[in-house]
N, C-alpha and C positions, 0 to 999 in steps of 0.2 A: 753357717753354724749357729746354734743355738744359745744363748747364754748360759749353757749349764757346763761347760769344759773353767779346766784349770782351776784357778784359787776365786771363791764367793765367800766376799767378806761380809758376815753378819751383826751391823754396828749396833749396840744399844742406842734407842728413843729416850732423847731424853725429856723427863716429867717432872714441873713444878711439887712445890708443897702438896698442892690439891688435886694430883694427880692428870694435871694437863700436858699433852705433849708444849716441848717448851722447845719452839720452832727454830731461834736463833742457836740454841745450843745445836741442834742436831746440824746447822750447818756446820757448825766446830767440827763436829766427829765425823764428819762425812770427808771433809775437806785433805786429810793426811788419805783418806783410802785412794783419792784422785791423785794426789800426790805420787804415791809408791809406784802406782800402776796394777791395782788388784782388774783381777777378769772381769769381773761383776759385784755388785750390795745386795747383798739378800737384808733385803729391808722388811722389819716387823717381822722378823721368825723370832724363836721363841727368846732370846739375847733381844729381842726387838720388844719385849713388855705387850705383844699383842693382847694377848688374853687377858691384859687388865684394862684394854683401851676400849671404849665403845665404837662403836661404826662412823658417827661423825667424826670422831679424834683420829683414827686409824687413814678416813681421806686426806685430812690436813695434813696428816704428817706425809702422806704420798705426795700430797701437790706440793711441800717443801721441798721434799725431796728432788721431784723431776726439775723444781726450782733449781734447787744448790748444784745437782751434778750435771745440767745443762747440755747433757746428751754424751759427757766427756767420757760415761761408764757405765756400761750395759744397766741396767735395774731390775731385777727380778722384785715381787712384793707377796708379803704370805696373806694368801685370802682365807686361811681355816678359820673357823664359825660352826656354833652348836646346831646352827638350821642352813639346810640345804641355799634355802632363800637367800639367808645374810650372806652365804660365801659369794653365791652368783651376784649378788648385787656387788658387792669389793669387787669380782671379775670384772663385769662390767666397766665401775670406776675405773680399774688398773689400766683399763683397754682406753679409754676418752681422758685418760692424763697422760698417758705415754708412757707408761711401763713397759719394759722390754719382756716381760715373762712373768709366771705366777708359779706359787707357792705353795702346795694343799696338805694338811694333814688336817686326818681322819678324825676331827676333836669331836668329841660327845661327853656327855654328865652317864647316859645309859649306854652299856658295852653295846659294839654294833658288830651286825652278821657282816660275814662276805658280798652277800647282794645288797643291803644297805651302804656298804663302801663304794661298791661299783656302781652304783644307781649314783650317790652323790657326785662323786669323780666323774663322769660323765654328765652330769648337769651343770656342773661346774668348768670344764675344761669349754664344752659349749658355748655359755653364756659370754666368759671371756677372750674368746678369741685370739689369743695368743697362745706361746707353746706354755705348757704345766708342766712341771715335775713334782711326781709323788714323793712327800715328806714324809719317811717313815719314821716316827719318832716315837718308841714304843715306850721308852723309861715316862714320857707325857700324857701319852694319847691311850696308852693300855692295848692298844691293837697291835697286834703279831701282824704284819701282810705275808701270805703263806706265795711261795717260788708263782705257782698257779696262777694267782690272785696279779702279781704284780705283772706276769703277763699277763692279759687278759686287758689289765688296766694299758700297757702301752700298746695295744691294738685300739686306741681309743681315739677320735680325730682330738688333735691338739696335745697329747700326750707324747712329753719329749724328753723326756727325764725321769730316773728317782734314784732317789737318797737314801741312803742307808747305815745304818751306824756300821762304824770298820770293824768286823767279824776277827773274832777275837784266835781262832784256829784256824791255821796255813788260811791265810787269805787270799792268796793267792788263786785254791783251789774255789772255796768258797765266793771269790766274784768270779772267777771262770765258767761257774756254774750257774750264777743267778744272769751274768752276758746271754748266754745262749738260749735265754726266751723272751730278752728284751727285745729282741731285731735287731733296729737302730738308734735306738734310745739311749740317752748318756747315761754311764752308771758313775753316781759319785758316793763319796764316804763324807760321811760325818763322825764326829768325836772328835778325840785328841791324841792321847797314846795310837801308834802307825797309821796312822794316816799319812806319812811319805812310804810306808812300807807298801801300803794298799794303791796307794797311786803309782808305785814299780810293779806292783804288782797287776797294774792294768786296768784302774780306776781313771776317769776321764777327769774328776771335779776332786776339789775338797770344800766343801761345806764348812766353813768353817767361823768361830764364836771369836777364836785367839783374832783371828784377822782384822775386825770389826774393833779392836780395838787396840792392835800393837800388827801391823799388816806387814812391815818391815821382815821380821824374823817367818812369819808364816808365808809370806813372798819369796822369800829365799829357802825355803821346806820343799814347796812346790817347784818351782823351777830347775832346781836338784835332780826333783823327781820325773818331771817332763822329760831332763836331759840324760837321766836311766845311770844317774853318777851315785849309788847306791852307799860309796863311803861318804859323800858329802852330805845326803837324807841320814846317813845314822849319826854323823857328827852332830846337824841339826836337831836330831830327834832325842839325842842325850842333853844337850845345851837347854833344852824347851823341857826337858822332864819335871824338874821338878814344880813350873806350873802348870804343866798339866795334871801334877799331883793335886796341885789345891784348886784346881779346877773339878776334879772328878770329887773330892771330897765337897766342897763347898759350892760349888753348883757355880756354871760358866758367867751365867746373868750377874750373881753377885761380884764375882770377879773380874770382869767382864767392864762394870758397874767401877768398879775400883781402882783401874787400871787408867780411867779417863778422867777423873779426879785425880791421880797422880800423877797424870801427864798436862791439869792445866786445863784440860777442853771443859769439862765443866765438874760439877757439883750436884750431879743430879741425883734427887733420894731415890730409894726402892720402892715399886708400888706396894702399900701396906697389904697382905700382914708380913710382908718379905721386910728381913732385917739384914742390915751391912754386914761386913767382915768386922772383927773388934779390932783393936788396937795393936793389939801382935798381929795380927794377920795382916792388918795392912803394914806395918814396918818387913813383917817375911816377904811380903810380895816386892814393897819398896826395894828389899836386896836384890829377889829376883830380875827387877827390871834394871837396878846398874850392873847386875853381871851381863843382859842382854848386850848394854848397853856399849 
């Protein structure tokens, strides 16, 4: 099996003053996802501050990483880059550190056609040699992947997954639909509001930001959901509402970012020009987390 089923927790990188990954913290916030027993790290997605790391930064933090989790937990790593070149080269890296899988979305500055995606995702799945799964992450990336496109793409060798944000009408029908041109490719959800609905609903993974840094509560979402106990996911899915409210308002990374400072693992700022939660929002969220608690 793939490392793309069940719960991928996607932890924040944490980064100095000056914007460096700051190696000893990230083994802090990695250390509680081993702990719990999350499926897999999706390391450096977008909760992971990639897009503000450059290509040497983004290795180091990889080779900490296959460092701290010691083989104890699958590792997925996101290789997306504005040039075809820089993804495949992270591919590569991912492949000669010992990543267990890769991460790709479709990032560009200039919108890109459907043949520019699939020319890329095939030079990329390639070069890395392990299994990919497609990152579709359009509120980021600006790219729609159209039903077509996403087959097309998991006819691709190395192509083993993709990710989806959880479809907001009967989901149910909506993965049933986009299943039946994947083959065998795992289909998971991303977001946060039903994301245990979508995974009764027949979603393999959850993608998920909450995990990465409170894995506890999003570990028991999932496994809920695995076990098809429909009133325990909604119980779950009410108890988690209302950070998932200030999550969708204020963006996961910051929150995300907040959550690990109040538990202690570190202190790490936001890459500039990204600004914290203020002072009430982190006391709202502080409520949140003793009601989890």
């Amino acid at each position: 099996m793939t490392p793309f089923h069940g719960l991928l927790a996607y932890p924040v990188t944490p980064m100095d003053a000056d914007g460096a990954p700051d190696l000893d913290a990230l083994g802090r916030v990695l250390a509680p996802l081993v702990d719990a027993g999350v499926d897999a790290v999706g390391l450096l997605g977008s909760t992971g501050n990639y897009a503000y790391l450059d290509l040497p930064a983004r290795k180091r933090v990889l080779a900490a990483a296959v460092e701290a989790l010691d083989g104890r937990v699958p590792l997925v790593v996101g290789v997306g880059a504005m040039r075809t070149d820089w993804a495949e080269d992270l591919a590569r890296d991912a492949a000669r550190a010992g990543a267990d899988g890769l991460l790709l979305a479709p990032v560009s500055y200039q919108p890109l056609t459907e043949a520019e995606v699939h020319a890329h995702f095939r030079a990329v799945s390639l070069a890395g040699d392990l299994p990919l799964c497609v990152y579709d992450i359009p509120g980021t990336t600006h790219f729609r992947f159209t039903s077509e496109l996403l087959s097309r793409l998991t006819q691709l060798p190395g192509v083993a997954a993709v990710k989806v944000p959880v479809p907001r009408d009967d989901p149910a029908a909506e993965l049933s639909r986009m299943r039946d041109g994947l083959g065998d490719a795992a289909l998971g959800a991303s977001g946060m509001a039903g994301c245990g609905r979508a995974m009764l609903a027949g979603a393999d993974a959850w993608h998920s930001s909450l995990a990465g840094s409170l894995p506890g509560p999003a570990l028991a979402l999932v496994r809920a959901a695995q076990a098809g106990d429909a009133e325990a996911v909604e119980a779950q899915e009410t108890a988690l509402a209302p950070l998932f409210g200030l999550m969708a308002r204020r963006g996961s990374l910051r929150v995300a970012h907040a959550i690990v400072g109040l538990r202690g693992l570190c202190a790490a700022p936001l890459p500039r020009p990204l600004m914290p939660l203020d002072a009430e929002e982190i006391d709202m969220l502080a409520g949140m987390l003793d009601e989890l608690d």
